[in-house]
C-alpha positions as CSV (number, residue, x, y, z in Angstrom):
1,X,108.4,90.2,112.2
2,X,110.8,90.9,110.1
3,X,113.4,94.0,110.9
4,X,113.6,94.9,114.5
5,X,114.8,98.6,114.7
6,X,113.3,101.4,117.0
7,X,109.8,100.5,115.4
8,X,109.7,96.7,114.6
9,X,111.5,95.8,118.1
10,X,108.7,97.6,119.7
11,X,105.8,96.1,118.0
12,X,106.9,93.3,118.6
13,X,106.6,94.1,122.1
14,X,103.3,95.3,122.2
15,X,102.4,91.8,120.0
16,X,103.8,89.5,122.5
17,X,102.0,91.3,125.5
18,X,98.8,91.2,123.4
19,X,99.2,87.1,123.7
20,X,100.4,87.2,120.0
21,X,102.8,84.3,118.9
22,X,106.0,86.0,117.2
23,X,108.9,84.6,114.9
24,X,111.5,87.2,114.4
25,X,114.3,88.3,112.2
26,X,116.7,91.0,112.1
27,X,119.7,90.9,110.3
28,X,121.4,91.7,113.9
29,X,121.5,88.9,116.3
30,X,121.9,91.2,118.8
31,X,118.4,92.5,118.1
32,X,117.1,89.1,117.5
33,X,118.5,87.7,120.7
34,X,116.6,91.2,122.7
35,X,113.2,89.9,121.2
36,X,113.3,86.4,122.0
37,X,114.6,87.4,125.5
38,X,111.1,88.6,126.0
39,X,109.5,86.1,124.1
40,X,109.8,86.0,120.7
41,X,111.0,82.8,118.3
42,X,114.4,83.4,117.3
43,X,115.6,83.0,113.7
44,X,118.2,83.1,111.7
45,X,116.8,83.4,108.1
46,X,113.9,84.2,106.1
47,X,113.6,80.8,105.3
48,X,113.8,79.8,108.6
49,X,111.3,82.0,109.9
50,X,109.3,80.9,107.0
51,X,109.5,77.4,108.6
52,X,108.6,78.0,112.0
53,X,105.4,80.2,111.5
54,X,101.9,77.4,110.9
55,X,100.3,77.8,107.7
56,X,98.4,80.2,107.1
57,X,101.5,82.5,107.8
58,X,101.3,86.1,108.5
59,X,104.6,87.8,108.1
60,X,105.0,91.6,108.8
61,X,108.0,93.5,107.0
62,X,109.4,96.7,109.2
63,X,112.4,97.3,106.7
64,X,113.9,100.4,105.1
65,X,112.0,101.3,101.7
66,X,113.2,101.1,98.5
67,X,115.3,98.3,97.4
68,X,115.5,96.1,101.5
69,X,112.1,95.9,100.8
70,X,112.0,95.0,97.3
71,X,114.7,92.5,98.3
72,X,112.7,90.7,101.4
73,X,109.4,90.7,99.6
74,X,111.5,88.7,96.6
75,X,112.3,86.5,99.2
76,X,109.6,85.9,100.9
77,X,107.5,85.5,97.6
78,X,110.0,82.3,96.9
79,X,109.5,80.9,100.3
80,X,105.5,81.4,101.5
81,X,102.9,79.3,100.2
82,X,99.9,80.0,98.8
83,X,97.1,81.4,101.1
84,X,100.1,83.4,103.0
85,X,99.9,87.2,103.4
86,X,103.1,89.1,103.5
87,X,102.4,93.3,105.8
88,X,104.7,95.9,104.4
89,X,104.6,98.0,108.2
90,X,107.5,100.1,106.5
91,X,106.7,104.0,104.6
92,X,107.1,102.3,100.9
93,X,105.9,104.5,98.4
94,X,102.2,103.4,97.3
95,X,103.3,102.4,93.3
96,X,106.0,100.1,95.1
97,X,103.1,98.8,96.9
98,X,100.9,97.9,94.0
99,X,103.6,96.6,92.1
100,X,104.2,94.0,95.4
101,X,100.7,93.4,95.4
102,X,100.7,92.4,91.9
103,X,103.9,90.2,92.3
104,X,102.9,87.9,95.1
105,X,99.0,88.0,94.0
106,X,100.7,86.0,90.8
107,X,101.9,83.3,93.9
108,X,98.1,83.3,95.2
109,X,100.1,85.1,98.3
110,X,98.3,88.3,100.0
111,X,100.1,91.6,100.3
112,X,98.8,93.9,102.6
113,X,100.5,97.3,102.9
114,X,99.8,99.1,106.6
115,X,100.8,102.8,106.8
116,X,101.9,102.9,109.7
117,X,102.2,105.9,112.7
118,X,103.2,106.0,116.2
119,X,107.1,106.3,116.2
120,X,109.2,105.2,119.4
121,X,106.1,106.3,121.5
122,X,103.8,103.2,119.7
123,X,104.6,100.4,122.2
124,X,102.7,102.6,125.0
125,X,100.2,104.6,123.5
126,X,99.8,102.2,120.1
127,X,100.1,102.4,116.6
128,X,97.7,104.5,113.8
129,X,97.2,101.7,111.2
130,X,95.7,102.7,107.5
131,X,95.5,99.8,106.2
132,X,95.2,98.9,102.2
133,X,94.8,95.6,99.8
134,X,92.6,92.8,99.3
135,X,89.4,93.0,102.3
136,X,89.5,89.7,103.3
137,X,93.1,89.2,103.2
138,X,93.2,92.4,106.2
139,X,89.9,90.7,107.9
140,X,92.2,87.3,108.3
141,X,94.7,89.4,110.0
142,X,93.2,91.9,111.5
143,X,94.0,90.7,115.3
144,X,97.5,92.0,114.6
145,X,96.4,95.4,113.7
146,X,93.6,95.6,116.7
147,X,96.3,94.6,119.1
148,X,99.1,97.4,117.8
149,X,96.7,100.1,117.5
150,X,94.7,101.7,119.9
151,X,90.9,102.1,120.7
152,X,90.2,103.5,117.1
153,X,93.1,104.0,115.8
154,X,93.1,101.3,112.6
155,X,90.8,101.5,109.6
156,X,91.1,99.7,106.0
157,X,90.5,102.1,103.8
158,X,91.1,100.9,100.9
159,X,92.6,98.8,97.7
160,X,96.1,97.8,97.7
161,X,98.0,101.2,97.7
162,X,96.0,103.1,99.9
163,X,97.6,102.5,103.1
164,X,101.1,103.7,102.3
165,X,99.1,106.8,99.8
166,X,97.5,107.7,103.0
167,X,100.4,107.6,105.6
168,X,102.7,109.5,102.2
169,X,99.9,112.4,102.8
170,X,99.9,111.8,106.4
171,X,103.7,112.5,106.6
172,X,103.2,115.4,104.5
173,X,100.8,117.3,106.7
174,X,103.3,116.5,109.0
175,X,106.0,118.5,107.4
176,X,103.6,121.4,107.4
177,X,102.9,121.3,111.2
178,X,106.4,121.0,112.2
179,X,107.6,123.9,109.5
180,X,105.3,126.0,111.3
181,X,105.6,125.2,115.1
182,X,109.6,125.9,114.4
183,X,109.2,129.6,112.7
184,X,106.9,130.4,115.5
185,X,109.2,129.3,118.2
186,X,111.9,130.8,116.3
187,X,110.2,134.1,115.9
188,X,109.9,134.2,119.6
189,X,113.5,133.1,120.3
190,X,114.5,136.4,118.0
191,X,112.2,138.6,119.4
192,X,113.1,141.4,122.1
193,X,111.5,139.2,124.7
194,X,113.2,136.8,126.8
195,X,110.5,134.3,126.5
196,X,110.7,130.5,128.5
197,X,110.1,128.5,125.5
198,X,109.4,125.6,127.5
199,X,106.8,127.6,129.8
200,X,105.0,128.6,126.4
201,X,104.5,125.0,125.1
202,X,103.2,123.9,128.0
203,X,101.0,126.6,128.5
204,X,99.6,126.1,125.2
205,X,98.9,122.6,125.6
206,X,95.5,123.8,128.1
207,X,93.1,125.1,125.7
208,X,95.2,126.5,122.8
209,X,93.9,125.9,119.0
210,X,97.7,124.9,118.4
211,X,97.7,122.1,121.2
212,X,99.0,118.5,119.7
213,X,101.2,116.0,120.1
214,X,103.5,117.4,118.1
215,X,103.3,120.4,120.4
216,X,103.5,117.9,123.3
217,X,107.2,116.7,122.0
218,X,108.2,120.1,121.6
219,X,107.0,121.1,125.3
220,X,109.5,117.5,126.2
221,X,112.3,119.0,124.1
222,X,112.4,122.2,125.4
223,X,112.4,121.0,128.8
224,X,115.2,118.7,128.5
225,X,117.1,121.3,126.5
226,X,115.3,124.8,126.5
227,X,118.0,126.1,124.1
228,X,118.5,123.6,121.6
229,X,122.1,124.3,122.2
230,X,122.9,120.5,121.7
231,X,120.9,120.0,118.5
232,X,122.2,120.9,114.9
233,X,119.6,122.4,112.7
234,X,119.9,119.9,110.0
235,X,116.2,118.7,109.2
236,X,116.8,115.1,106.9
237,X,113.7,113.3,105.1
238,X,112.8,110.2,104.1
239,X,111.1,110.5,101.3
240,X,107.0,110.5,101.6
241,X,107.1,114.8,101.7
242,X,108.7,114.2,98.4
243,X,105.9,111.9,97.6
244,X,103.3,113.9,98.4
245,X,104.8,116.9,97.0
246,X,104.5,114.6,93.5
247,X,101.8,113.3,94.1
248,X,99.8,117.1,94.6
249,X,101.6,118.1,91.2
250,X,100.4,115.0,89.9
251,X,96.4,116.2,90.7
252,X,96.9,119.4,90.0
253,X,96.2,119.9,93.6
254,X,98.2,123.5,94.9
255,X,100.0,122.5,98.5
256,X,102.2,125.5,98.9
257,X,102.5,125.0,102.7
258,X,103.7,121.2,102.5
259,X,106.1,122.0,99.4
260,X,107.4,125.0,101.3
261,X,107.7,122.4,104.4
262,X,110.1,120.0,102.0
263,X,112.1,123.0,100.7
264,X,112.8,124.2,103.9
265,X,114.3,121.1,105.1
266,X,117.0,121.2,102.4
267,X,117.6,124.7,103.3
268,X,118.5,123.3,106.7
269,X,121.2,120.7,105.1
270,X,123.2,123.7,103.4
271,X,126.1,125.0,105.5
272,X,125.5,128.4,103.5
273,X,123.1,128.5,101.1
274,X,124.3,129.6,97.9
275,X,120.9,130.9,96.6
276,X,121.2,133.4,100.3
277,X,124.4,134.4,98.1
278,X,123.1,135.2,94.7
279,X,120.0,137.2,96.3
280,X,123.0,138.9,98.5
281,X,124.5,140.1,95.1
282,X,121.9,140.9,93.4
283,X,120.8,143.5,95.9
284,X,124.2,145.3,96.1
285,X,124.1,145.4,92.5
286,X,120.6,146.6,91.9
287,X,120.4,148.5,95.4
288,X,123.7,149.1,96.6
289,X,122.8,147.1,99.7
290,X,125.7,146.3,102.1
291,X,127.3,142.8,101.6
292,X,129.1,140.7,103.9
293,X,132.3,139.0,102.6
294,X,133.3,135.9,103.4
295,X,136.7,137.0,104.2
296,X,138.6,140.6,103.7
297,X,139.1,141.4,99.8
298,X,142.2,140.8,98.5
299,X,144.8,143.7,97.8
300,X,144.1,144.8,94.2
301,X,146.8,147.0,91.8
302,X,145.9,148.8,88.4
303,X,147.0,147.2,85.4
């Protein structure tokens, strides 16, 4: 395992207790010396790790996407052998993917990328694996993926690229979901009822149509914090709503609710939104609607 943040520290957890034997490297040896302390094989360096895996080596990347990726998939291309298979866990976009694949299938090495959902709460309740890339290079590894997911919860469903296309839409649904569970709790927040947010979520978690686990973590939230008070509303992303946004223009495939989703979030990042101050304008100049300065005018004198 390679990278051993919130999620690759954890799955490596759930490996070792699954009787898995697990080489790890982090670029803290702070986080290194955690995993070994409950079992892992320490190292120091790719090639290190490299060294102490048997042949044929299985060595799963849980790394930022983008160019830490690009960078330890090099690397590892240079140091496996032939016959080795290299698991991007991490939410690459799918082209990066492909463009691995193609890359370290040159070296007669496997590249598997595994989409990969669960968050913190994977080590308990498992991992959802969509798996993509060569069959028989997923069939060789597959005990890894049976022993991080739960009962049903991995599938290979497809070619090299599918995986990570299927967790990009995956996280894009999400960004629906969440858009709307927040303007409904916010319209109840605003409304003229003095409503126990908390007491709503749970009470919709027994037999609602809007029960998930998403609604479950908001039920957790608002208990711990029923106001929010201690929470900015800055909403970041990290990239696969982007992708899918793409990706539906790409198709020709309308997704107003998951663009809208994205959009929103950069709303959030704005600490006044200067298209709220154009629209503001415009209606005092077409309607004589009320504005509200940001600080008293200035004293003016005629010329």
């Amino acid at each position: 395992m390679i990278g051993l943040g919130r999620m690759g520290a954890n799955m490596t957890t759930r490996l070792l207790r699954g009787g898995h034997k697990v080489v790890v490297y982090d670029r803290s040896a702070d986080a290194v010396a955690k995993s070994a302390s409950e079992g892992a094989i320490a190292s120091g360096a790719l090639t290190e790790l490299v060294g102490k895996l048997n042949a044929p080596r299985a060595v799963w990347i849980m790394v930022p996407s983008g160019k830490p990726t690009d960078d330890t998939v090099a690397a590892l291309i240079e140091a496996l052998q032939p016959g080795d298979i290299i698991i991007d866990g991490g939410n690459s976009n799918f082209r990066d993917s492909q463009a691995r694949y193609k890359a370290a299938k040159a070296k007669n090495i496997a590249f598997v990328d595994a989409g990969t959902s669960g968050g913190v709460w994977g080590l308990a309740n498992g991992y959802c694996l969509m798996v993509g890339g060569d069959a028989d290079a997923v069939k060789r590894v597959e005990p890894i993926f049976l022993t991080l997911a739960p009962e049903n919860g991995y599938a290979y469903v497809g070619p090299s690229g599918a995986g990570h296309f299927s967790k990009m839409v995956h996280n894009g649904i999400e960004y629906g979901m969440l858009a709307a569970y927040g303007e409904g709790f916010e319209i109840l927040e605003k409304s003229e009822f003095t409503y126990d947010l908390h007491q709503l979520a749970e009470l919709w978690l027994h037999g609602s149509v809007v029960r998930s686990w998403l609604l479950e973590l908001a039920e957790l939230a608002f208990k711990e914090d029923p106001g929010l008070k201690d929470i900015r509303g800055y909403v970041d992303d990290s990239g696969e709503g982007r992708w899918t946004v793409q990706a539906a223009i790409d198709e020709n495939v309308p997704a107003p609710v998951i663009t809208m989703a994205l959009l929103s979030r950069f709303v959030s990042r704005q600490d006044e939104s200067f298209s709220a101050k154009v629209i503001a304008a415009l209606r005092n100049q077409f309607g004589g609607h009320a504005v509200k300065m940001e600080t008293a005018p200035a004293a003016t004198t005629k010329p």
